[in-house]
Structures are given as structure tokens and as C-alpha cells.
C-alpha positions as CSV (number, residue, x, y, z in Angstrom):
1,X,-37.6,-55.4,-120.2
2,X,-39.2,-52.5,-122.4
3,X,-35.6,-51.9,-124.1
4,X,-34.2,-52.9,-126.8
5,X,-31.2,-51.7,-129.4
6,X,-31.1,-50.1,-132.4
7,X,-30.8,-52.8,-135.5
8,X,-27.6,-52.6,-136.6
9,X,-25.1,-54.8,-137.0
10,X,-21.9,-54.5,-134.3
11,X,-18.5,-55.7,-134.9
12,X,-18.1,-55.4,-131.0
13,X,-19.8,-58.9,-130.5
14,X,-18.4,-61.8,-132.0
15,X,-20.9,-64.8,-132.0
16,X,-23.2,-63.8,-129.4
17,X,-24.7,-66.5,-128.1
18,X,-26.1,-65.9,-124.2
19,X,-27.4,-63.3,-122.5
20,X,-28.7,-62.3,-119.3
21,X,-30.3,-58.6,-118.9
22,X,-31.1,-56.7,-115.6
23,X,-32.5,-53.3,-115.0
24,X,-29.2,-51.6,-116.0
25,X,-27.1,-53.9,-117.7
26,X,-27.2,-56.6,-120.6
27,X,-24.2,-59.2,-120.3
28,X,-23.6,-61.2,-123.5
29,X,-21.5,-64.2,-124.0
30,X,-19.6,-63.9,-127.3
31,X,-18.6,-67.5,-128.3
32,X,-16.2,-66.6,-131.3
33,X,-13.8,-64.4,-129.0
34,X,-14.1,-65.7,-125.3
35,X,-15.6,-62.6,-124.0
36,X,-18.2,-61.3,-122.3
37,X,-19.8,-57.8,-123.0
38,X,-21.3,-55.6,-120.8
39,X,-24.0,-53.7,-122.6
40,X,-25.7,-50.6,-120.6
41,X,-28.9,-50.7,-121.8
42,X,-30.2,-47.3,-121.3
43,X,-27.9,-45.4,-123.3
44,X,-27.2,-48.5,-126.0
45,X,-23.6,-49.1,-125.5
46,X,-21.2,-51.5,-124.8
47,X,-19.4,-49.9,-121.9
48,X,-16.4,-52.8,-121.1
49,X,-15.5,-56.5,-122.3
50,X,-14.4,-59.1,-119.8
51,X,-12.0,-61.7,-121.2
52,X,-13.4,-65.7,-120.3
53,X,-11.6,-67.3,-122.5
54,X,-13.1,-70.6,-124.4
55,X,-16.4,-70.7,-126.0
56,X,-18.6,-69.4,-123.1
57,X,-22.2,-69.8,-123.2
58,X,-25.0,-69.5,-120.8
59,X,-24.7,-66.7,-118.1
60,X,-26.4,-65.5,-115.1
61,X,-25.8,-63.0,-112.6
62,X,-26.5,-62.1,-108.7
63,X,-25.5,-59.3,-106.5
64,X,-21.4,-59.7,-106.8
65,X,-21.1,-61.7,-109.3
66,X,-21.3,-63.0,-113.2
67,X,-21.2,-67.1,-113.6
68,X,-20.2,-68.1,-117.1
69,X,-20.1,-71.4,-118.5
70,X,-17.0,-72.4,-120.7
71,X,-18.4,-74.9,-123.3
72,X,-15.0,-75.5,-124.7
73,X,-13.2,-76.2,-121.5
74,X,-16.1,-77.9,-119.6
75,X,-15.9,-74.9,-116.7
76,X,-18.0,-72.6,-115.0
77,X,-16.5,-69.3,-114.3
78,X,-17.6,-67.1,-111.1
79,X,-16.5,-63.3,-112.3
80,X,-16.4,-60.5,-109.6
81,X,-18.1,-57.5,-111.2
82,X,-15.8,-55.2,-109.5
83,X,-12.7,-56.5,-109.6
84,X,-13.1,-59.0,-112.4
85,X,-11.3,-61.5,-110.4
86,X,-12.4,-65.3,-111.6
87,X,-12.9,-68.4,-110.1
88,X,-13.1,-71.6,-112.3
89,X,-15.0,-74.4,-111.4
90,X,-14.5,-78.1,-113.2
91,X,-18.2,-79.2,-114.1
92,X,-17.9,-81.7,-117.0
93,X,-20.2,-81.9,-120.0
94,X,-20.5,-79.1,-121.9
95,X,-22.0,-76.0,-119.7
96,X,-25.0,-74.8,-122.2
97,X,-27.9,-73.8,-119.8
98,X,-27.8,-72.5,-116.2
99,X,-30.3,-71.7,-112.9
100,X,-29.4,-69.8,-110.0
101,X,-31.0,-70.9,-106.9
């Protein structure tokens, strides 16, 4: 993606496992704290958290969305960007890997 952040340790993310960059945005599931961050990456900041809950791991986006896998509680969440509004969904297994088709 051409950016990339300055080499520093953050206490902001706690075991970041995932992540999933766009033009503007880096999301980053931090498995330690059931979070998600939401990194702008074009002024290096972490501009909000969003609370998931569990360990989550592997994370995607589209248009409206963030889809976050819980691989503690064997769910994938579906996370309104706007309104942060989330949707769980019972998938078994532990959620470690994800495609959007």
C-alpha cells in the first residue's frame, strides 16, 4: 500500500493479530483485549476502537461493513461502520482466515 508506521512500540494494541488495510483505513484485530482498531493510515493514528469481544482474528471489510471472526466464541461478527451496530453469526470451528466473495 506504500504506507507504513513509524516503529514504535504502541500500548494502544493489545496482541494484534489481523489486519485488513484499505486506501484510508487499517483495521486491526487485537486478540488480548477483544477489540478492533481503526488505524487512519495517512496521518498514523489510531482514530477509534470498536469493542468485539472474544479473541477476534481474521477481518475483512466491504462498503458498510467490518466482518470479524471470534476465535474464542466460534462467531463471525458483521460490524456497521457507522453505527457500529453488530450482528453475530454461529459458524463453528475456530474462525482464523476469511474471503469475501
Amino acid at each position: 500500500l506504500g504506507h507504513s508506521f513509524p516503529t514504535r512500540r504502541s500500548s494502544d494494541l493489545n496482541s494484534p493479530v489481523d489486519m485488513y488495510c484499505s486506501e484510508k483505513y487499517c483495521y486491526v484485530s487485537n486478540f488480548g483485549d477483544g477489540t478492533v482498531s481503526i488505524l487512519d493510515i495517512n496521518n498514523y493514528k489510531e482514530i477509534k476502537k470498536i469493542e468485539v469481544g472474544g479473541m477476534p482474528r481474521g477481518i475483512l471489510e466491504d462498503e458498510k461493513y467490518l466482518y470479524v471472526g471470534d476465535n474464542y466464541n466460534n462467531l463471525l461478527f458483521r460490524i456497521d461502520k457507522v453505527t457500529e451496530n453488530k450482528k453475530a453469526i454461529s459458524i463453528g470451528g475456530e474462525p482464523t482466515g476469511m474471503t469475501l466473495t
